[in-house]
N, C-alpha and C positions, 0 to 999 in steps of 0.2 A: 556794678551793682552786685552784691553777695546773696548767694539763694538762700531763700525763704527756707525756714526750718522744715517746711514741708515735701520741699522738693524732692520730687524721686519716691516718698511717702508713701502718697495715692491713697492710703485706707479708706478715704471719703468717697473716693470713686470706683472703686473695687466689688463697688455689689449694687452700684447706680446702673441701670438699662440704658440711660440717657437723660443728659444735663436736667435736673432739678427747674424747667424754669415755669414761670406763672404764663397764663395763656398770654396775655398782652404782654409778656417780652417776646413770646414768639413772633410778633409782627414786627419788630423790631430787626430781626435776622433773614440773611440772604435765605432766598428760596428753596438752596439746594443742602443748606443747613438745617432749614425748619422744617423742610418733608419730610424726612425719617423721622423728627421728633413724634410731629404728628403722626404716623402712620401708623406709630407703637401704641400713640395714646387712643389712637379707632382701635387697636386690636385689643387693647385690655380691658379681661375681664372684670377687674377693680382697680378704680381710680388712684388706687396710691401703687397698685402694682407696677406699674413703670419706674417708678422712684426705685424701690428699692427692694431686689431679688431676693429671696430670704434665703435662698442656696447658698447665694454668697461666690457662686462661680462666674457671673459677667462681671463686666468692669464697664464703664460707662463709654458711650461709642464714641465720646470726644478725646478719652485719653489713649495718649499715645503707650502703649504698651513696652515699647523699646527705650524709654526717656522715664517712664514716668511723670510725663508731666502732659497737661490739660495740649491739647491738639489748636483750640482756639479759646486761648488764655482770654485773649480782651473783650472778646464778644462771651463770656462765661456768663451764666446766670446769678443774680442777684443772691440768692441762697447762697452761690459758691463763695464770692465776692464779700460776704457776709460773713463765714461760715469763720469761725475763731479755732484757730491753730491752739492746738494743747488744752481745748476747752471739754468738758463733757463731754461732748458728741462725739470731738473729735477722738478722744479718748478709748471712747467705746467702740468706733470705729477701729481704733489701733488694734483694740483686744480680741474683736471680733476676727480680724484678718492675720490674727500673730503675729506683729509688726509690736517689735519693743525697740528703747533706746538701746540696746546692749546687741541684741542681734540683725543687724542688716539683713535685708529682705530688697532681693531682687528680680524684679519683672521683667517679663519676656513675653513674647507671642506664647511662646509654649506652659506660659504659667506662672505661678508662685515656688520660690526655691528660698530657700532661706543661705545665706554663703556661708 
């Protein structure tokens, strides 16, 4: 199977706190997957503030940092699953994180680097 144009990407997940998903998928996922989700969503002060950081410095706690890619690809939220490669969002996402076709951008524990 040839990887998805996104691969390695991440811009979508790059300022996510934790997977996008609706309350009733979370009863859906193993127990030790959905308790941090939850945990973050008792601690936020506003409801959309776990979705999405406005710093722009987390990156969502399912993706692997060293890969760029999703940690638990199959079990991924409906949003994610949904979410259209080279569409608006995705877009935006690109521009927000400095990620172009032309400049490779590569993730690390230690950060954003562009090569």
């Amino acid at each position: 199977m040839a990887d998805s144009p996104c691969d390695t990407c991440s811009a979508c997940c790059l300022s996510a706190v934790v997977p996008p998903f609706a309350p009733e998928e979370i009863e859906t996922l193993p127990e030790d997957l959905a308790a941090p989700i939850l945990s973050v969503w008792a601690h936020a002060a506003d409801p959309e503030a776990y979705f999405w950081d406005q710093t722009g410095r987390r990156a969502c706690s399912w993706l692997d940092l060293d890969t760029g890619k999703c940690r638990y690809y199959t079990l991924r939220p409906k949003e994610c699953r949904d979410f259209e490669v080279g569409g608006a969002d995705c877009n935006a996402h690109r521009r927000k994180t400095g990620i172009n076709d032309t400049i490779p951008l590569t993730i690390s524990a230690k950060g954003l680097s562009n090569d």
